[in-house]
C-alpha positions in Angstrom: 111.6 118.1 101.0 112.0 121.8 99.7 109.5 124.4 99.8 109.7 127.3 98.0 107.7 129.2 95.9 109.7 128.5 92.3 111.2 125.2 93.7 110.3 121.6 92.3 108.2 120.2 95.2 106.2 117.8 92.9 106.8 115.0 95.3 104.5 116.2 97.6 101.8 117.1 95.1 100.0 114.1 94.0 98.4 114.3 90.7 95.2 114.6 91.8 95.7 117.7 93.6 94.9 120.3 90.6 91.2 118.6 89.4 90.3 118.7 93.5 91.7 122.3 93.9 89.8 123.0 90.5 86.7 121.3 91.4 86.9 123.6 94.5 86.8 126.5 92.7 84.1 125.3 90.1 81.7 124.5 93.4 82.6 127.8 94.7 81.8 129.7 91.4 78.1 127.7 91.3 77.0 130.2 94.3 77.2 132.7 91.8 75.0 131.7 89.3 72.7 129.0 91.5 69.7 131.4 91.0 69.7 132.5 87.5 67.0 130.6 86.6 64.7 131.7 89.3 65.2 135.6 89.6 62.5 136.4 88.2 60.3 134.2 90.4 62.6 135.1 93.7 60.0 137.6 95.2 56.9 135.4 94.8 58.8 132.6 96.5 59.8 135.0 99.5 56.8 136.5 99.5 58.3 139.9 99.3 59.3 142.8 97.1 61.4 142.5 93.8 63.6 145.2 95.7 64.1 143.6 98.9 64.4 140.0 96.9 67.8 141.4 95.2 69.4 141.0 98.8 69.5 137.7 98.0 72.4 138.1 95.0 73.3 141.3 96.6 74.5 139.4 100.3 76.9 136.7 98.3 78.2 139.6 96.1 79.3 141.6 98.9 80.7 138.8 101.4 82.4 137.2 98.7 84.2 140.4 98.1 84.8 141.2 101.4 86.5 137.8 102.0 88.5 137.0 99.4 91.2 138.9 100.6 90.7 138.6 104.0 90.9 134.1 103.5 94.6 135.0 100.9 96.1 137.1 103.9 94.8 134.4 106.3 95.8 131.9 104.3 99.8 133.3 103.4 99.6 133.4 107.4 98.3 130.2 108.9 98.1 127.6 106.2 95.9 127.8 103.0 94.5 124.2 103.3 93.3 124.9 106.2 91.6 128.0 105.0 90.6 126.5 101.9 88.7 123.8 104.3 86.8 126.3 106.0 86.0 128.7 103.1 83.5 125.2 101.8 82.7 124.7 105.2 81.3 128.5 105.9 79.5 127.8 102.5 78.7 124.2 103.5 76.6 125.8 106.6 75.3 128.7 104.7 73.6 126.2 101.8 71.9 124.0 104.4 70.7 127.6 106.3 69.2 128.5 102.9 67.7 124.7 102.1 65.5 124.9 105.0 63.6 128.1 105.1 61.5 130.6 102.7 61.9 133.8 104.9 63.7 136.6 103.5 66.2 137.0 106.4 67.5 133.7 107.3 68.0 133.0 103.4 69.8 135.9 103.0 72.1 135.5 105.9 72.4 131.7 104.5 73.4 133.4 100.9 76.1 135.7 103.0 77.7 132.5 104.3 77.9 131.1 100.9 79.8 134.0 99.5 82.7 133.5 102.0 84.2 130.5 99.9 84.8 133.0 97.2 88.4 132.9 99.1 88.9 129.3 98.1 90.0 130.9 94.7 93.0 132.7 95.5 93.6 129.9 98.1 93.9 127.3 95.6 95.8 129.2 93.3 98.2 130.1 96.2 98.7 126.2 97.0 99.4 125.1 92.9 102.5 127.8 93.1 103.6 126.0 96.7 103.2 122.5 95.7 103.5 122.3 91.6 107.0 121.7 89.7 107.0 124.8 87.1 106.3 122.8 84.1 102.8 122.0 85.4 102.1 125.3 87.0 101.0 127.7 84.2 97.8 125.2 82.8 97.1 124.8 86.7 96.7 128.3 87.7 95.0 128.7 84.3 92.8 126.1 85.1 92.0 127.4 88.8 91.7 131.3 87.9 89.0 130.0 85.3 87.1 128.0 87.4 84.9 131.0 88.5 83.5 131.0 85.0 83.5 126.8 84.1 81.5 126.9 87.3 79.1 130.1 87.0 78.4 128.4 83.3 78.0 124.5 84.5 75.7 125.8 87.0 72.8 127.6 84.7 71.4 124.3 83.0 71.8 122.3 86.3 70.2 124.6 88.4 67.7 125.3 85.6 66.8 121.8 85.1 66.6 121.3 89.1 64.0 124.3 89.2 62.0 123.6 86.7 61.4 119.8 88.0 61.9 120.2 91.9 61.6 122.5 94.4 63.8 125.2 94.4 65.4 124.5 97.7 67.1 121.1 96.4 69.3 123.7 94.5 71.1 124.1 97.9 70.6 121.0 98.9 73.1 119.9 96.1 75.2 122.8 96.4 75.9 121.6 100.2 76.5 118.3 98.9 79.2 119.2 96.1 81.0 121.3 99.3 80.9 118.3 101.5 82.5 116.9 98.5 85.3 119.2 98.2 86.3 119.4 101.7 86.7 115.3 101.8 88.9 115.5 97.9 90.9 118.6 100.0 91.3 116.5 103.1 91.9 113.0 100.9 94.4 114.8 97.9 95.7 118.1 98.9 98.7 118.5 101.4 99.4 121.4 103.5 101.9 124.1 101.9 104.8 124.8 104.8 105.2 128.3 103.2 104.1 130.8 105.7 104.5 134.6 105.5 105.8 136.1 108.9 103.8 138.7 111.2 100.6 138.8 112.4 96.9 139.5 111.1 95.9 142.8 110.4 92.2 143.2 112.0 92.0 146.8 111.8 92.8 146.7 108.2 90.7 144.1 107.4 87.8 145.9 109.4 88.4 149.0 107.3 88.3 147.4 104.0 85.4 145.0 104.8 83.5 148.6 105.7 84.3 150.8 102.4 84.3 147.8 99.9 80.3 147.1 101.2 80.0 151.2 101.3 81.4 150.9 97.8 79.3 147.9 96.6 76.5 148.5 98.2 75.5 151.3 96.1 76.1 149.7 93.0 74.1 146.7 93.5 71.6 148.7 94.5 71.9 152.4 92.9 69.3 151.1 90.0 66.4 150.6 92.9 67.7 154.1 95.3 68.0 156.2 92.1 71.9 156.8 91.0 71.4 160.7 91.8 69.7 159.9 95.2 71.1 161.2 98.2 71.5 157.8 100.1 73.6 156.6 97.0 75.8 159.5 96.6 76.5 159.5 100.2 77.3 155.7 100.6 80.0 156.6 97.7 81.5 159.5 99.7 81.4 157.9 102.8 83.6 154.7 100.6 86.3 157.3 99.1 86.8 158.5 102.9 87.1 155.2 104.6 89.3 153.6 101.9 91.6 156.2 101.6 91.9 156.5 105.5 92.3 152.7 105.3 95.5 153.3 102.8 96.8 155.3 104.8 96.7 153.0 108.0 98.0 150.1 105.4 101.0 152.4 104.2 101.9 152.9 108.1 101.6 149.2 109.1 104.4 147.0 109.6 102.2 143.6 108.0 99.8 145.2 105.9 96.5 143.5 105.0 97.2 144.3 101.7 100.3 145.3 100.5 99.9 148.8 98.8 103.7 149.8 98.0 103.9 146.2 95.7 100.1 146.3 94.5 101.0 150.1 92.7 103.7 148.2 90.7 102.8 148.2 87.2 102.5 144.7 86.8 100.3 144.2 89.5 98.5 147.6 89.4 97.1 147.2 85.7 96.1 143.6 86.0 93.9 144.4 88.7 92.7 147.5 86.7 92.3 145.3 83.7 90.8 142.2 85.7 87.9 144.5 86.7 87.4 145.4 82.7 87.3 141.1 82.2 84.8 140.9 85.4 82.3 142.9 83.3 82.6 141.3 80.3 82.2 137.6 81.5 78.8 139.2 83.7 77.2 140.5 80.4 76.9 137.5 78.7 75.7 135.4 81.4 72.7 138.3 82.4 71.6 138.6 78.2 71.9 135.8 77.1 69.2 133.5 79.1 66.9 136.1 79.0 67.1 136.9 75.3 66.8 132.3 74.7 63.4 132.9 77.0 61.4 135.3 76.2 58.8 134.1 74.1 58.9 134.4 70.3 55.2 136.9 70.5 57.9 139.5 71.4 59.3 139.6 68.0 62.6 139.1 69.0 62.7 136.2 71.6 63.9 132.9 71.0 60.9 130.8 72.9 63.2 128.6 74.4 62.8 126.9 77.9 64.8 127.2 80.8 66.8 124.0 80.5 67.2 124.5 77.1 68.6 128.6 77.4 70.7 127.3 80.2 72.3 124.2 78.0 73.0 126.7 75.2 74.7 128.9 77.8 76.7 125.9 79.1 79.3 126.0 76.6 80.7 129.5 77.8 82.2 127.6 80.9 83.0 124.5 79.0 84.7 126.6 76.5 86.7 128.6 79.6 88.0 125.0 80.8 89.2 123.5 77.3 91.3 126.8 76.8 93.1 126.3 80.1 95.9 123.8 78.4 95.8 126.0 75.1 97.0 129.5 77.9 99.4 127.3 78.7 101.3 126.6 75.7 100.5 129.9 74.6 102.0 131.6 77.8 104.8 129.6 77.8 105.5 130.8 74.3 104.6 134.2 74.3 104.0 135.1 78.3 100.8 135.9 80.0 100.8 139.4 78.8 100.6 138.6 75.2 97.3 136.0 76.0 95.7 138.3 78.1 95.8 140.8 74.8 94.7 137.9 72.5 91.8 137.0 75.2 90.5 140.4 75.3 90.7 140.8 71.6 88.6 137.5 71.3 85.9 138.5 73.6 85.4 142.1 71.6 85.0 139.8 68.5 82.6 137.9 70.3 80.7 140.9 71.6 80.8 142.6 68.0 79.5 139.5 66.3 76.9 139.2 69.3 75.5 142.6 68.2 74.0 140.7 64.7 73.8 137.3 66.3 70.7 137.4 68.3 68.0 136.2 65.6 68.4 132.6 66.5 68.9 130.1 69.3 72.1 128.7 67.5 73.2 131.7 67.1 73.4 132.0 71.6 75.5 129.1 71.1 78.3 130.4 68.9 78.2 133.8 70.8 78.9 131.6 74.3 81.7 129.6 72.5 83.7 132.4 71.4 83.4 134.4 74.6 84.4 131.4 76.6 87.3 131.1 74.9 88.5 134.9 74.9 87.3 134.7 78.4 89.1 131.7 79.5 92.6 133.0 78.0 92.2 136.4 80.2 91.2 135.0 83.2 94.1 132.1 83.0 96.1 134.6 82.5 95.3 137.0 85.6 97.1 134.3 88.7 100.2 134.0 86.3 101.1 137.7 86.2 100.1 138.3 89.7 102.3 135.5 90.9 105.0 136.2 89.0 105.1 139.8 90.6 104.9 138.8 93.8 106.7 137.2 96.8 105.6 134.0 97.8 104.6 134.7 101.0 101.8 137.5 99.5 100.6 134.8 96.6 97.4 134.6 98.8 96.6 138.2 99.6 98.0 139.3 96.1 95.4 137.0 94.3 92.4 137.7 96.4 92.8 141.2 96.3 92.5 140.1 91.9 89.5 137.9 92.7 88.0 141.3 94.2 89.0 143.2 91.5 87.0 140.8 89.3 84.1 140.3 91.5 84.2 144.7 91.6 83.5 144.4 87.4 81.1 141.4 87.8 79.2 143.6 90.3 79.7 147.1 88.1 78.4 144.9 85.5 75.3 143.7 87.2 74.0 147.1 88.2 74.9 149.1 85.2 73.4 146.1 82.6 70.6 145.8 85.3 69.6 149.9 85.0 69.9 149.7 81.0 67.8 146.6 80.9 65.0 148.4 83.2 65.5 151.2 81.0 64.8 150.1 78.3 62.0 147.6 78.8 58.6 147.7 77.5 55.6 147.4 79.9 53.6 144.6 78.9 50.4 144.1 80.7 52.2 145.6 84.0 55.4 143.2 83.3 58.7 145.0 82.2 59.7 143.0 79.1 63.8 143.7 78.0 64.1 144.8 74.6 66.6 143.6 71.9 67.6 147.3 72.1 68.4 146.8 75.7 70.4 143.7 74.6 72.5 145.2 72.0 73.3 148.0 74.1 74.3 145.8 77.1 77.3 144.0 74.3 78.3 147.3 73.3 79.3 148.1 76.9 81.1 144.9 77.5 82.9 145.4 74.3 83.5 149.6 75.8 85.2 147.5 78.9 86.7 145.3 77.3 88.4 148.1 74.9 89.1 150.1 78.4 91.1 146.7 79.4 92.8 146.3 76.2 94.6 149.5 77.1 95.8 148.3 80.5 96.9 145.6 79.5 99.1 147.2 76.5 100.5 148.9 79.9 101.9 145.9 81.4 105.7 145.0 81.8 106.3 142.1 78.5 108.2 140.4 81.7 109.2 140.6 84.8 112.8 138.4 86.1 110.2 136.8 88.6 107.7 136.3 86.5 110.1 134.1 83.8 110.7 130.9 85.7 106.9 130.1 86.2 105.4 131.1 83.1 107.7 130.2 80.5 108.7 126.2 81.5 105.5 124.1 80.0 108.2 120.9 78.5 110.3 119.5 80.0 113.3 121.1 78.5 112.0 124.4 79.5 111.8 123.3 83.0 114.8 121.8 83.0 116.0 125.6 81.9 114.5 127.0 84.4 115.6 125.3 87.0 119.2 125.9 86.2 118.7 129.8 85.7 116.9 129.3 89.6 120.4 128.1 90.7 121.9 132.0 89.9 118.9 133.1 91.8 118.7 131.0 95.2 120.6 130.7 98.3 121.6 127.4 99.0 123.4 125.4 101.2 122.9 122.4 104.4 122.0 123.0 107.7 124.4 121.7 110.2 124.0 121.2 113.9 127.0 121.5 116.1 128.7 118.4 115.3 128.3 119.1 111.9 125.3 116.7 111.1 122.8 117.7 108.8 119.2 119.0 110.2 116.4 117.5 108.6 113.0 119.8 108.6 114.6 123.0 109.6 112.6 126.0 108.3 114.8 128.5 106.6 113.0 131.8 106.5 114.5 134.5 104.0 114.1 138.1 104.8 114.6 141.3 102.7 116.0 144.6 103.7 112.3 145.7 105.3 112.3 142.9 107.7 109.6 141.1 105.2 109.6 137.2 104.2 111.0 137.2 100.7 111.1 133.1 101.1 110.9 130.1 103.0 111.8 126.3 102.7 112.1 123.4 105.4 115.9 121.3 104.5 115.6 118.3 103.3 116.8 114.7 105.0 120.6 115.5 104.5 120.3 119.1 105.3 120.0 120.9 102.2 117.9 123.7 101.3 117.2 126.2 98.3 115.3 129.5 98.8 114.6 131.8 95.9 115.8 135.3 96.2 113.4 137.6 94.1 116.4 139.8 92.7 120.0 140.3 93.6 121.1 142.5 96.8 121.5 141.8 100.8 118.5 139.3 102.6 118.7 137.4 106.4 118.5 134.0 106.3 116.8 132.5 109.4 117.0 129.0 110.1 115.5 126.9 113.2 114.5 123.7 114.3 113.7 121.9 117.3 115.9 120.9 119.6 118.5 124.2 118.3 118.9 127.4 119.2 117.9 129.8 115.7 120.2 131.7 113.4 120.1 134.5 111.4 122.9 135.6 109.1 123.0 138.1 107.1 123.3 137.1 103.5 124.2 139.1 99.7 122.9 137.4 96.9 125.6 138.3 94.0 124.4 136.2 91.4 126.7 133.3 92.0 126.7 130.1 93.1 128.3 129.9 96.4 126.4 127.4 99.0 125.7 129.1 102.1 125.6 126.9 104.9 123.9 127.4 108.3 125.2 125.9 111.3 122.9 126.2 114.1 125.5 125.8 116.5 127.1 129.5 115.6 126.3 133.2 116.1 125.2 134.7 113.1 128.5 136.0 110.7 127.8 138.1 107.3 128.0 135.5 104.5 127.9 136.6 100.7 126.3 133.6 97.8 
């Protein structure tokens, strides 16, 4: 069987492989939202200040972001499965830590856990483009990248409706038991990828990232309770510029970077992280004003006097909304590309924010505002994993798309702080309780629609296509696919593996490497020896090939956009070969 990043390896994906790697992600994204409903009671229950209660969304913020690209690289290097497996299991431990106790540390150090499966995102997404013919691949990665909001939006009337009948502690109870859940789906319906990306970890550049993305965060999350202007805030910010850049500069220098700088400034990649960050704050708006606004009661003037199961089933539809659109990206991508939908999304969520401004009067009114937002939403996060994947070489799918996840979990935590400060700000006191305002509210949707403007203009930015971008995005029938697949032909080195008496060699990796001695590819030959590897653009690769029992081979290979097989035959010194 063939494995390579824009090959067919269908066989080996069953069809239950995208709902389980889906259903990851939607289990994952619930740790995000799981205590919506019970902020506002979070420092009574802890028996400690509203300040020091934050830590409790403030912990899975900042390990999620910290981890997300720290499980991709991981992943690209040792086996995403396997990652994927332990990103629920970390959170799997982390729910049950939280379950069991009421004191401020331990749950907070139980709420850090949870935040490492925020890597099972990119994972996932990283495994669909390994496993998935082409024709599927678009709706799947749509479907994945938008689990983070299905599942943030499920979560709010299910966790509602479990806090306002049980104790609030059976909210991780059942967020262990949908993990456990996930891991035996993984283990039962997802295979291993063989595509691995060559080199080693990079620990000091993960170190250095983990330390200036929580000197950057931390502030943020927090810079509303410190004071914006204090001195412990504006210092944590310095301190972040320094280490980060001194952490580029280490990443520029190293020969297997964390994070891949020189191919994250390309333009395609480079403003759909910049514009990812601009969707991250929009989807965190809705989901902070919009509860709120559906409970207060109606004595306020303004508030809807609804209960918490109800505001949270009102809400519901934003997530639902996000995972009907998924099959609509796809048809839309394949028509018009991911860069045209990720325009139309953002254009779909300023309508919603502008209606939103004048539809806050009623509770039905909550309900329109969450349908249309899911749906600009959904389009512009399905739309994120296809261009990143289609910029990138296989073996960086992982690292490339957690480095996006963290660009979105940056907005959602920009958004948090910055709708958190106008909220406070412009609350009434009421009998010692600071009440949000429908000024407060209408403010918070003009900012989401300022970001959302902001991300209109990256996006206008992006390349309308890039030559490895084409084969994944466009191919969604199966004439498209069948297109695809022969302009792959002009675009791939292929050939058998021999031994020395000429017989094929089943299961031999082939590794492809580019001028800067990076994996551009990689593939294991089939039973009678053959083997395709993509070559990302025309111009001079290495083609490694081994396998046990064989001595290796690595022949130097220039891909001239014909179709010339290129046989390996692991019996010979490597010769100079041209395809």
């Amino acid at each position: 069987m063939t494995h390579t990043p824009t090959d067919q390896p269908g066989r080996r994906a069953g069809g239950a492989v995208v709902p389980v790697l889906a259903f990851a992600g939607i289990v994952v994204a619930v740790m995000q939202t799981l205590l919506v409903p019970v902020i506002k009671d979070l420092p009574q229950l802890l028996a400690t200040s509203p300040s020091n209660a934050t830590w409790v969304l403030t912990s899975t913020l900042l390990s999620g972001a910290v981890a997300t690209p720290i499980m991709g690289r991981l992943g690209d290097l040792y086996g995403k499965r396997r990652l994927l497996i332990l990103s629920l299991a970390v959170m799997v431990v982390g729910a049950l830590v939280s379950a069991v106790t009421s004191d401020l540390v331990i749950m907070i150090v139980g709420r850090t856990l949870q935040g490492f499966a925020m890597g099972a995102i990119p994972l996932g997404i990283g495994l669909m483009r390994d496993m998935l013919p082409r024709e599927k691949l678009g709706s799947a990665m749509a479907l994945m990248s938008s689990s983070i909001g299905v599942g943030g939006g499920l979560a709010l009337p299910a966790a509602a409706l479990v806090a306002q009948h049980a104790d609030w502690h059976a909210l991780y109870y059942g967020a262990a038991g949908l993990g456990v859940l996930a891991i035996g789906l993984t283990l039962l319906a997802v295979p291993e990828s063989p595509a691995r990306a060559e080199g080693s970890f990079d620990l000091p550049g993960a170190i250095g990232l983990s330390a200036g993305l929580v000197l950057f965060l931390l502030p943020i999350t927090k810079g509303s309770d410190w004071g914006w202007s204090s001195g412990t805030t504006l210092a944590l910010f310095a301190a972040s510029a320094v280490v980060l850049g001194l952490w580029g500069v280490m990443e520029l220098r190293v020969k297997a970077p964390l994070v891949d700088l020189r191919t994250s400034a390309r333009p395609a990649v480079l403003f759909t992280n910049l514009a990812s960050i601009m969707v991250g704050v929009s989807f965190y708006v809705v989901s902070l004003v919009l509860p709120q606004l559906l409970q207060l009661p109606t004595s306020t003037g303004y508030g809807l006097g609804q209960s918490m199961v109800t505001a949270g089933l009102l809400v519901a539809p934003l997530g639902l909304t996000m995972m009907v659109t998924a099959p609509v990206y796809a048809r839309l991508s394949a028509k018009y590309g991911p860069k045209v939908t990720l325009i139309l999304g953002l254009l779909i969520i300023a309508i919603g924010y502008g209606a939103g401004l004048g539809l806050m009067t009623a509770a039905w009114q909550s309900l329109v505002i969450a349908v249309v937002l899911g749906a600009g939403i959904g389009l512009a996060y399905s739309s994120l994993p296809a261009l990143i994947v289609g910029a990138v070489p296989a073996s960086e799918t992982g690292a490339a798309n957690g480095l996006n996840t963290l660009m979105r979990s940056i907005g959602t935590s920009v958004s948090s702080a910055v709708i958190g400060m106008v909220l406070a700000n412009t609350a009434n006191n009421v009998g010692g309780v600071a009440v949000p305002t429908m000024h407060g509210f209408r403010v918070s949707f003009l900012i989401a629609a300022g970001a959302v403007a902001v991300g209109l203009l990256f996006a206008l930015f992006l390349p309308r296509r890039t030559p490895a971008a084409r084969p994944q995005l466009r191919a969604s029938s199966e004439e498209d696919a069948n297109l695809a697949r022969a302009e792959e032909v002009l675009r791939s080195f292929r050939g058998r593996v021999l031994d020395a008496d000429g017989a094929p060699v089943a299961h031999a990796k082939v590794t492809l490497i580019d001028r800067r001695g990076r994996q551009a590819g990689a593939t294991l030959s089939e039973a009678d020896g053959s083997y395709a590897v993509a070559v990302p653009a025309q111009g001079a690769y290495v083609l490694a090939a081994k396998a046990t029992g064989h001595g290796p081979l690595a022949s130097a290979a220039t891909h001239a956009g014909d179709e010339r097989p290129v046989d390996l035959d692991l019996a010979l010194p490597g010769e100079t070969v041209t395809a």
